[in-house]
C-alpha positions in Angstrom: 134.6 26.7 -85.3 132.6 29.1 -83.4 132.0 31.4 -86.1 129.9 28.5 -88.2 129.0 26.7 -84.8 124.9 26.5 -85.1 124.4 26.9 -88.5 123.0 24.0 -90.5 124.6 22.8 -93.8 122.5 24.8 -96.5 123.1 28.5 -94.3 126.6 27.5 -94.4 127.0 27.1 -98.1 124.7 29.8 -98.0 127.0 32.3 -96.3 130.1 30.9 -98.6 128.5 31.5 -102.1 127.3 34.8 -100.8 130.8 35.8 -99.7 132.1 34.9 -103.0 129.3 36.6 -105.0 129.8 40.2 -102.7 133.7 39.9 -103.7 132.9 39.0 -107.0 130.8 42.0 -107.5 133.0 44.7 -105.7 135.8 43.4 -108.5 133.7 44.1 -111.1 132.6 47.6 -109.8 135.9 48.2 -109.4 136.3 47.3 -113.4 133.2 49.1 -114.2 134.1 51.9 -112.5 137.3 52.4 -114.0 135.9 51.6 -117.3 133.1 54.6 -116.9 130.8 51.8 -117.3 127.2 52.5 -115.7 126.8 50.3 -112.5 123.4 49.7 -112.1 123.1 46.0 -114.0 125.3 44.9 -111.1 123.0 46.0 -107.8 120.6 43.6 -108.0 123.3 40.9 -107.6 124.9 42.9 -104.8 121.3 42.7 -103.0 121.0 39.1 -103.4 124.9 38.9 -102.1 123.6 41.2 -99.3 120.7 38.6 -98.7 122.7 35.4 -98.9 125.0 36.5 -96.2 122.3 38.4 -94.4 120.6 35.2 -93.6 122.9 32.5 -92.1 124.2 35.3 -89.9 120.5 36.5 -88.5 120.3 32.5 -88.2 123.8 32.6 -86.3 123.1 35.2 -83.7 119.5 33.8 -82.8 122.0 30.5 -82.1 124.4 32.6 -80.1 121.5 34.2 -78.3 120.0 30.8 -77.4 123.6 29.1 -76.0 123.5 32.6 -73.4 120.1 32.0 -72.4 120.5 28.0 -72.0 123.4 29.3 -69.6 121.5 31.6 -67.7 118.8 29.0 -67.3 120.9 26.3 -66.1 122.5 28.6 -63.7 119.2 29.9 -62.1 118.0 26.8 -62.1 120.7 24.9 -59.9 120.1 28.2 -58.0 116.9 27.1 -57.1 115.4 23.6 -58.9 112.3 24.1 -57.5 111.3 27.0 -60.3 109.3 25.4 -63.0 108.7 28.3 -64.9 112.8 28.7 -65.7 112.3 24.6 -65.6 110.1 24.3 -68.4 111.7 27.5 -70.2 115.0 25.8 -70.4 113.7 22.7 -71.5 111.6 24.3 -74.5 114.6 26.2 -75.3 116.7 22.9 -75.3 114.2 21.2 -78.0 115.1 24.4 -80.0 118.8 24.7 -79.8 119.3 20.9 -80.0 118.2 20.7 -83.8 120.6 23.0 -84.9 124.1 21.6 -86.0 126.9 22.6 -83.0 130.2 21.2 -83.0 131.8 23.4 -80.6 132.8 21.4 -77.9 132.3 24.3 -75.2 129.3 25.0 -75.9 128.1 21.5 -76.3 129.3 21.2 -73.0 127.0 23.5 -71.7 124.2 21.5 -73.4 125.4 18.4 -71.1 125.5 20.4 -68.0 121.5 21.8 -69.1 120.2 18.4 -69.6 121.6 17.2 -66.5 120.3 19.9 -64.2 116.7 18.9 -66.1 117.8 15.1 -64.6 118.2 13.9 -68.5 121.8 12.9 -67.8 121.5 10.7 -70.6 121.5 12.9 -73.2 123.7 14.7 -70.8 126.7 12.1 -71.5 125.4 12.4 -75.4 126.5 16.1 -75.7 130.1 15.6 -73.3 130.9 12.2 -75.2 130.5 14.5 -78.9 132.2 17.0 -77.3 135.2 14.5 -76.5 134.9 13.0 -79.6 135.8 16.7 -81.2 138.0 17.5 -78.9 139.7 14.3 -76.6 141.6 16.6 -74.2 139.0 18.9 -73.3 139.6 18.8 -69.3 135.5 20.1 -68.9 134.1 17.2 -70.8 136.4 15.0 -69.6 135.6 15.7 -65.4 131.6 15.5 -66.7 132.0 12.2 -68.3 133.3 10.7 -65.4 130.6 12.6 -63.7 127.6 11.1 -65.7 129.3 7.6 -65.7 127.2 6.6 -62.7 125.1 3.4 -62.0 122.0 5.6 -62.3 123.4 6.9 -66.3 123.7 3.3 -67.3 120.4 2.0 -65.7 118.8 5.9 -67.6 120.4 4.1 -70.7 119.1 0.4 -70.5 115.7 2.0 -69.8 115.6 3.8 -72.6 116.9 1.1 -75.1 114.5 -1.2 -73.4 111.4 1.4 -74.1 112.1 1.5 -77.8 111.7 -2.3 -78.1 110.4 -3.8 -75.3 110.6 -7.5 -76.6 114.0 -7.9 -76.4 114.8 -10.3 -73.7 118.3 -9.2 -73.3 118.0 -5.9 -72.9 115.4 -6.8 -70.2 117.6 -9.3 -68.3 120.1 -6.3 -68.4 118.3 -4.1 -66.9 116.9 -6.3 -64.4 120.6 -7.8 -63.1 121.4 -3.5 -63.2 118.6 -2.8 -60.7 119.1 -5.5 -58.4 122.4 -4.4 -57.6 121.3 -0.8 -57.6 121.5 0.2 -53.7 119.7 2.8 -53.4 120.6 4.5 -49.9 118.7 6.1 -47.6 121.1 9.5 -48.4 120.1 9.0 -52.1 119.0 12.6 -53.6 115.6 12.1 -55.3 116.9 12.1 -58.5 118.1 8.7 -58.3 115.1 7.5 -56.2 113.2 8.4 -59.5 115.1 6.5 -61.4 114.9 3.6 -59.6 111.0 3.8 -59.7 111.1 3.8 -63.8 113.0 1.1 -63.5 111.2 -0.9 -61.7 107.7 0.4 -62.9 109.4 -1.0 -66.4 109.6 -3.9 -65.0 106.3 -4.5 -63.8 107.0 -3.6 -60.1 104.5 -1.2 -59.7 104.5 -1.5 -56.0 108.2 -1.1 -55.6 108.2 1.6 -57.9 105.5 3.5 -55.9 107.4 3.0 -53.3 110.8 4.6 -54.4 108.6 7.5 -55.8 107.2 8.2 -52.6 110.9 8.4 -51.2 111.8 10.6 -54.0 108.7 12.7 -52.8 109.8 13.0 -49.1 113.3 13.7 -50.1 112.0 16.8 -52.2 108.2 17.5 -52.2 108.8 20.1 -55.1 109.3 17.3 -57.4 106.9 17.7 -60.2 108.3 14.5 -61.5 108.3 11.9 -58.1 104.8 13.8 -57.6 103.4 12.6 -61.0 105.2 9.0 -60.4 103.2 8.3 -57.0 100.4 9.6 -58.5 100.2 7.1 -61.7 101.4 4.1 -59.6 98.8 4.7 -56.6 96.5 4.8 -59.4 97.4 2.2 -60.9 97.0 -0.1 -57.9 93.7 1.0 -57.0 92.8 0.1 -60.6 93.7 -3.1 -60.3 92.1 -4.0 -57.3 
C-alpha cells in the first residue's frame, strides 16, 4: 500500500500503463535485436515509457517528503506550541498533503495526531476513524480514537454541522443540551476553554463566550486563537452598546 499511498487515480494508472509500455518495449528490442533490425523507431516510445513512470514517482516522493515533514512539525510543535511559525508551516503543509489520495493507515495516523496538535481534533478523529476503517486492529488508531472521543470532539462536531446550516433546529437543540452539560473545570487546558467559547458565541452568548475566552487566555497567553476570540467578542459588546 505504501508504494501507491499518495498518488491520485490518473498517476496511478499512469505509472501502470508506463510499466507495461517499458516491458513491452525491452521485448521488442530484444526481437529487434536478434532480428538485426534497426532500433531507433522504438526510442521514442521508450522516452514516453520513461516519462509515464517518471511522473507519478516524482509525484510519489514529493508525498513521502511531505508525510516526514508533517512528522517533524507535529513533533516540534508539541515541543513547544507556542511557535507559530512551525504552527502555521504545518498547517499550510496539511492543506497540501490532505488533497492527495492516502490510504495508508500509519501514515493517516500521523495526519490525526497533526490536526490534533493544531486543536482540529475533528478532523483528527476523520483521519484515525479511515485509518480503522482500512485497518480495524490497528492498536495506534485504535488508543487515538478513544482519545479524540471526548465531550469537547462531539461538541467540535455539532458546531461544525450546525455552521453549515444554521436553521436547523435540531442540530441547535443538540448542541445546546451538549454545552449545558459541558463542565468546564477550572484545570481545563485552554483548548477546551476555546471550545466552549465557540460554542456558546454560536449560540448567541457572546458574554459567556468572552468569558471562557478570556480563561483560555489566562491559562496560555500564547494563544493566537483565545487572543483573537476575546478580541472579537469584547468588540462585539462594545458594538452593541
Amino acid at each position: 500500500m505504501k508504494v501507491i499511498d499518495g498518488l491520485y487515480f490518473h498517476e496511478l494508472i499512469l505509472l501502470v500503463l508506463g510499466i507495461l509500455l517499458f516491458i513491452a518495449i525491452l521485448v521488442l528490442l530484444i526481437i529487434y535485436a536478434a532480428q538485426k533490425r534497426p532500433v531507433k523507431e522504438l526510442v521514442l516510445f521508450f522516452l514516453v515509457s520513461v516519462i509515464m513512470i517518471g511522473y507519478p514517482s516524482i509525484q510519489k516522493i514529493v508525498y513521502d517528503n511531505g508525510v516526514i515533514t508533517v512528522e517533524k512539525l507535529a513533533k516540534a510543535i508539541s515541543k513547544d506550541p507556542s511557535d507559530g511559525e512551525q504552527r502555521n508551516e504545518l498547517e499550510m503543509k496539511m492543506r497540501k498533503m490532505e488533497k492527495r489520495a492516502g490510504k495508508d493507515p500509519e501514515t493517516l495516523v500521523e495526519f490525526g495526531k497533526a490536526q490534533a496538535i493544531l486543536g482540529d481534533t475533528v478532523n483528527a478523529e476523520r483521519y484515525v476513524g479511515k485509518a480503522l476503517r482500512i485497518s480495524p486492529d490497528f492498536s495506534d488508531a485504535k488508543e487515538l480514537q478513544t482519545r479524540f472521543n471526548t465531550p469537547q470532539v462531539q461538541i467540535q462536531k455539532i458546531m461544525t454541522e450546525f455552521e453549515k446550516n444554521p436553521e436547523n433546529t435540531e442540530v441547535k437543540t443538540e448542541l445546546e443540551n451538549k454545552v449545558s452539560n459541558f463542565a468546564v473545570a477550572p484545570g481545563s487546558n485552554a483548548s477546551v476553554m476555546i471550545t466552549a467559547s465557540k460554542a456558546h458565541a454560536l449560540l448567541g452568548d457572546t458574554i459567556k463566550a468572552l468569558l471562557l475566552a478570556d480563561s483560555a487566555l489566562q491559562k496560555d497567553n500564547k494563544n493566537v486563537e483565545a487572543a483573537a476570540l476575546k478580541k472579537r467578542f469584547s468588540t462585539n459588546r462594545i458594538l452593541n452598546r
